[in-house]
N, C-alpha and C positions, 0 to 999 in steps of 0.2 A: 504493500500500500504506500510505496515512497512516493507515487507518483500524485498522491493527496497529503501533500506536505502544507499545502497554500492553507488548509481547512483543518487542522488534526483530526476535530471531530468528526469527519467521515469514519477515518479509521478504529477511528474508537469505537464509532457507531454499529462499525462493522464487524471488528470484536465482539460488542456487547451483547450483537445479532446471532452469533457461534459460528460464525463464515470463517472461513482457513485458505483456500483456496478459491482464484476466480473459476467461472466456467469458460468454456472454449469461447462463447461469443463476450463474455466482459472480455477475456486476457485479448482478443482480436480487436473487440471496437473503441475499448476505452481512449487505448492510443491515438488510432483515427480520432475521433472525436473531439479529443483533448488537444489535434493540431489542426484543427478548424475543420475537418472535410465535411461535406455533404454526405449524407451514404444513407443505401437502401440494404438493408440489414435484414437479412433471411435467418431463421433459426426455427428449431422445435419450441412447440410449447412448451413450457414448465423448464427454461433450460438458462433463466435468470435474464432476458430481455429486458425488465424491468428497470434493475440495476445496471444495466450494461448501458445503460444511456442516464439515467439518473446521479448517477457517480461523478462521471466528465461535466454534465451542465452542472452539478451543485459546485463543483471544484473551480468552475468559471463564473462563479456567481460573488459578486464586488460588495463587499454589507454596507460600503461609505453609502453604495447609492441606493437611492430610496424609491425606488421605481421598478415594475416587473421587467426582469431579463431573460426570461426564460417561460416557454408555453409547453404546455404537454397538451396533447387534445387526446380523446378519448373517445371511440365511437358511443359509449352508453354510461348511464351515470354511473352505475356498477362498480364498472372497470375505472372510471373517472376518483371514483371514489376510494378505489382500493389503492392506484394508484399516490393518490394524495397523502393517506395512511402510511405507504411507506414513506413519502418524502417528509411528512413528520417526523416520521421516527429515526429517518436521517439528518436532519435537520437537527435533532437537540442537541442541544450545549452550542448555538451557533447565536449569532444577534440575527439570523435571516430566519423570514416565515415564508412558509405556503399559504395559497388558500384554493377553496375549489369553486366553483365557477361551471354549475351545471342547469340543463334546462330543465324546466318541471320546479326548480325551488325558488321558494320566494324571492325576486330580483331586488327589492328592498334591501335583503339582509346583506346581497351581494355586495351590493352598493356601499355599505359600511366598511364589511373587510377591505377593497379597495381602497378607503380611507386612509388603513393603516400601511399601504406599500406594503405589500409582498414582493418580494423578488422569485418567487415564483408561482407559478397559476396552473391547474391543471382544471381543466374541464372538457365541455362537449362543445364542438362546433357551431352550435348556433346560438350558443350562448356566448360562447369567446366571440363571433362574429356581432352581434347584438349590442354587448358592451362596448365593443371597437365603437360601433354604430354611432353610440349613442353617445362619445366620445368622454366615456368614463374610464376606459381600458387604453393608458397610455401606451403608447406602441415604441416609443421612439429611442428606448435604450435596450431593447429586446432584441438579443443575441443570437437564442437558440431555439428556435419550432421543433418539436417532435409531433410524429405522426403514428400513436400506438394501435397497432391493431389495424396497418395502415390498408389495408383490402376493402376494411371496412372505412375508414374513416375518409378514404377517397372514392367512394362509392357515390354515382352521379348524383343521389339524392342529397351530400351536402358539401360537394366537389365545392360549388358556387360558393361557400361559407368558406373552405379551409382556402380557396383561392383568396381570395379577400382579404381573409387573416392575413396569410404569407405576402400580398402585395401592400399592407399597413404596415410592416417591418421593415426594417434595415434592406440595403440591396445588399449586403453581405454579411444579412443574418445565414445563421446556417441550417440548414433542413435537414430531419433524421427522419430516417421513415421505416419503422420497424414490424413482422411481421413473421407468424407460421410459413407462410405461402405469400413469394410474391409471382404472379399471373405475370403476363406483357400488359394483361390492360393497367393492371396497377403501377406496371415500370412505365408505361408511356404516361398516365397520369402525373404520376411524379416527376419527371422530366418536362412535363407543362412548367413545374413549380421551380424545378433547379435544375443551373443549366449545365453541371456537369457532374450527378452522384456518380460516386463511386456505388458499386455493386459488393458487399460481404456476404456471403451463404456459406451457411454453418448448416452442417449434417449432422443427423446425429450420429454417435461414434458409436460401436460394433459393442462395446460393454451397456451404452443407453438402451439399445434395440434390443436386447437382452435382457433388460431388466425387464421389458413389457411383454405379455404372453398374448401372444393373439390366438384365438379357436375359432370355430362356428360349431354349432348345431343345426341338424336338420329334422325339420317340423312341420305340422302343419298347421293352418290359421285359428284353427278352433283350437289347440294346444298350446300355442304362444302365449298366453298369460300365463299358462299352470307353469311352464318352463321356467319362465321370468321370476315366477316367484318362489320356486325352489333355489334355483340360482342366488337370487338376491336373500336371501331369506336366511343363508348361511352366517356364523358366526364369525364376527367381526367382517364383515362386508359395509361398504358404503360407497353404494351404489349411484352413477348416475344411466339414466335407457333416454334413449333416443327414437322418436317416434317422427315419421315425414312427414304426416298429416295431424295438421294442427286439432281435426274435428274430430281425429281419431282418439284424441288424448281422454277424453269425456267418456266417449264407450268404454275405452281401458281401463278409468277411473273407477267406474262402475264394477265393471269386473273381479275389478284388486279387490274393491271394499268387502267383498262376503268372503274373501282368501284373508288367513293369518300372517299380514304382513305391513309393517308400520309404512308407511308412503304417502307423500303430495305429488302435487301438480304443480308444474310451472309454464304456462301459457303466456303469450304475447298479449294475450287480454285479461291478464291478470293485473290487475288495480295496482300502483304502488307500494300502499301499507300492506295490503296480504302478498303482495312480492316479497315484500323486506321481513314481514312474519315467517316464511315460508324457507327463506334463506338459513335465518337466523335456526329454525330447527333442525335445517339440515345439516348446520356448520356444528349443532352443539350435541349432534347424532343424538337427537329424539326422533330422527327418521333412519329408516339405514335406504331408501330407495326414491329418488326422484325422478318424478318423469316428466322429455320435457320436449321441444323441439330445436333447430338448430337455428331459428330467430328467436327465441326465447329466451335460449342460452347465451348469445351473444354478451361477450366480456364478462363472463366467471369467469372468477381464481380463487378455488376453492381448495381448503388444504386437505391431504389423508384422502382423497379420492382411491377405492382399493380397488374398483372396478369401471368400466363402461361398458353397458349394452347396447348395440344397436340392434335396438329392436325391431328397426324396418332396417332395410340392407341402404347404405350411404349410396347416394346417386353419381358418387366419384371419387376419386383418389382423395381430394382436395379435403371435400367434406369427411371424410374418410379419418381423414388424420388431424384436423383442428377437433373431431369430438374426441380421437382416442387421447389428444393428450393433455386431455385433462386427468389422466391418474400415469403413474410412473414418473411424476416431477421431480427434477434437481437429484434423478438417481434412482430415488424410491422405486420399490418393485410396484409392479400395477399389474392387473388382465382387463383386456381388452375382447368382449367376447359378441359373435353374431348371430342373432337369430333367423334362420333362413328358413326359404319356402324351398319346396324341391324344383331343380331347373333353375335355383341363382345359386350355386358352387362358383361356376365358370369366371360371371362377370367379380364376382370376390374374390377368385384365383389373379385377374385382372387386377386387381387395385393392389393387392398386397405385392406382386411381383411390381408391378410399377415402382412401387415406396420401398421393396427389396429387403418385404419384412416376412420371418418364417410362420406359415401358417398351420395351424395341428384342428384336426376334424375330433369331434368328442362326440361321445353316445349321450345324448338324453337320459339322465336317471329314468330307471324302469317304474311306471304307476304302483300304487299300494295296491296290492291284492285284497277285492272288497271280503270282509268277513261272511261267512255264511249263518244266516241266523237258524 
C-alpha cells in the first residue's frame, strides 16, 4: 500500500478491513489510474472492482478543496448505495466526506449535504445529471467520473444523463468505466465519452473458476419447484434462483408457499420499502432463498451468496455469468446450478464452453416413497 502514502488512512482502512493482498484487477488498474489514464476495465464479478477504482480517486482527492472531485455513478440506488458505504468506510480518519446522491430520495435533503462539500458523490445518473441541472452540483474541480456497472449505466435509456455529466466536467477529467462484461456497444458508447481509453480485461484465473461449481439438472416443468426446493432447502444454503419471466415469479411464489421452505420475492414492481424489507432479511439469513429476475436484481452485492439457481436456463453467455457471480466472490467457494427442461443441454453446453467453464450433469434427488396406509 506505499502507493497511498499521500492518505495513510487508506491503508489503515484497508488493514482494518482484513485485506493483505490486492486482486488481479486492483494490482492492474490502481496504477493506470493513479497516472491519469482513461480505461475501460473488464473483470469478474465479486473480484474487488469496487476498490480497484475507489483507492486511486480517494488517493487523488485534495481535502484543502472544498468542492466535489470525484463522481461515481451507479446504475440503481442499491449498488449506489452500497457503493457509498464502502467509501465511508474508507474515508474514516480522513477530513474528506462522501455523500450519495440518488433518485427516488428526497432532493431537499440532497441539497443540504451539498452544502457541506463533499469531495466525493456517488449516485444514479439522473440524479447527478438533475443536480448539475439545477446548478447545485458544482462541476468545475471534478477530476475523476466513474462509470460502475458500466453496461448498465450507459445503457441508451440514461446515455443522454451520463453524456451531460461527462461534458459538465473538466476536458481532462478522467473517465473509468468499469464492468463484468464489456459488449462493443458499450466500448463504442464509451468512446463517445473519451477519446482515447485504454482497454484492461481481467479473467478470471484457473484457481477462481475453480472455486465455483457449475451443474444442471434435468426436469421437467411440473417438477421445477419441488427440485428448487430441495436444493435450496439444504443446510447452510443461501440461495439466490433466477426466473426470465417476470409474471412467472407470482405462480412460483404460490407454489413455494404450501413447500417447507423460508423464501421472498424480489420483483421490478416491488415498492421501495418492501425492496429494502426484503433485502434486509435476506442479508440477515431469515431467508435462505430469493427469487428474483435479472432486472430486479440489477446492482446487488450481497455477501455469503453459497448458491445461484437459474431456474429458467440464461438466454446467453452474458447473462449467464453476471447472475453466476454473484456467489464465489473474492475467492469464496460458491455452486452455480441449472434447472433445465429436456432438449436445453446443448444450448448450456454452449455458454459454458464459451466462458471455458467445467460443467458436471447431477441426478435429481429421487421423490419420497408415499407411505402405504
Amino acid at each position: 500500500m506505499t502507493m497511498f502514502n499521500q492518505h495513510p488512512f487508506l491503508s489503515e482502512n484497508w488493514q482494518a478491513a482484513g485485506f493483505t493482498n490486492f486482486s488481479d484487477v486492483q494490482e492492474q488498474a490502481i496504477p493506470r489510474i493513479l497516472n491519469g489514464e482513461d480505461l475501460l476495465v473488464e473483470a469478474p464479478t465479486g473480484t474487488g472492482k469496487t476498490l480497484a477504482y475507489l483507492l486511486p480517486i480517494m488517493q487523488k482527492l485534495d481535502p484543502t478543496k472544498k468542492n466535489t472531485q470525484a463522481i461515481v455513478l451507479a446504475p440503481t440506488r442499491e449498488l449506489a448505495m452500497q457503493v457509498f458505504e464502502v467509501a465511508q468506510k474508507f474515508l474514516k480518519g480522513s477530513e474528506m466526506t462522501a455523500a450519495s446522491m440518488i433518485g427516488g430520495a428526497a432532493i431537499k435533503r440532497q441539497l443540504e449535504k451539498l452544502k457541506k462539500h463533499p469531495q466525493l458523490i456517488v449516485g444514479t445518473p439522473n440524479r447527478v445529471a438533475e443536480l448539475i441541472d439545477m446548478k447545485k452540483l458544482k462541476m468545475n474541480e471534478v477530476t475523476s467520473i466513474v462509470a460502475d456497472e458500466a453496461d448498465q449505466v450507459l445503457h441508451p435509456s440514461t446515455m443522454e444523463d451520463v453524456s451531460y455529466i461527462c461534458q459538465s466536467a473538466l476536458r481532462d477529467c478522467q473517465l473509468l468505466f468499469f464492468s463484468a462484461t464489456l459488449s462493443d456497444k458499450v466500448l463504442m458508447q464509451a468512446k463517445k465519452l473519451s477519446d482515447n481509453p485504454s482497454v484492461l480485461s481481467i479473467k478470471a484465473t484457473a484457481e477462481e473458476k475453480k472455486a465455483i461449481d457449475h451443474s444442471y439438472y434435468v426436469t421437467n416443468r411440473r417438477e421445477k419447484p419441488e427440485l428448487l426446493r430441495k436444493l435450496a432447502r439444504k443446510d447452510g444454503v443461501k440461495a439466490l434462483a433466477f426466473v426470465n419471466n417476470s409474471n412467472y415469479l407470482s405462480r412460483l411464489k404460490d407454489i413455494l408457499a404450501t413447500k417447507k421452505i423460508s423464501f421472498d420475492v424480489l420483483d421490478s414492481s416491488t415498492n421501495k420499502t418492501e425492496r429494502k424489507n426484503v433485502l434486509n432479511r435476506f442479508r440477515n439469513d431469515q431467508i435462505q432463498l430469493l427469487l428474483t429476475t435479472d432486472l430486479a436484481a440489477r446492482g446487488l452485492d450481497i455477501d455469503n451468496i453459497t448458491h445461484v439457481f437459474h431456474y429458467d436456463l440464461s438466454e446467453d453467455a452474458r447473462t449467464y455469468l453476471h447472475r453466476s457471480g454473484r456467489t464465489g466472490r473474492m475467492g469464496k467457494e460458491g455452486s452455480v446450478v441449472t434447472l433445465l427442461l429436456p432438449g436445453e443441454e446443448k444450448y448450456l453446453e454452449k455458454i459454458t464452453q464459451k466462458l471455458d467453464l467445467e460443467l458436471t450433469r447431477k441426478n435429481a434427488p429421487a421423490p419420497k416413497s408415499r407411505k402405504r396406509k
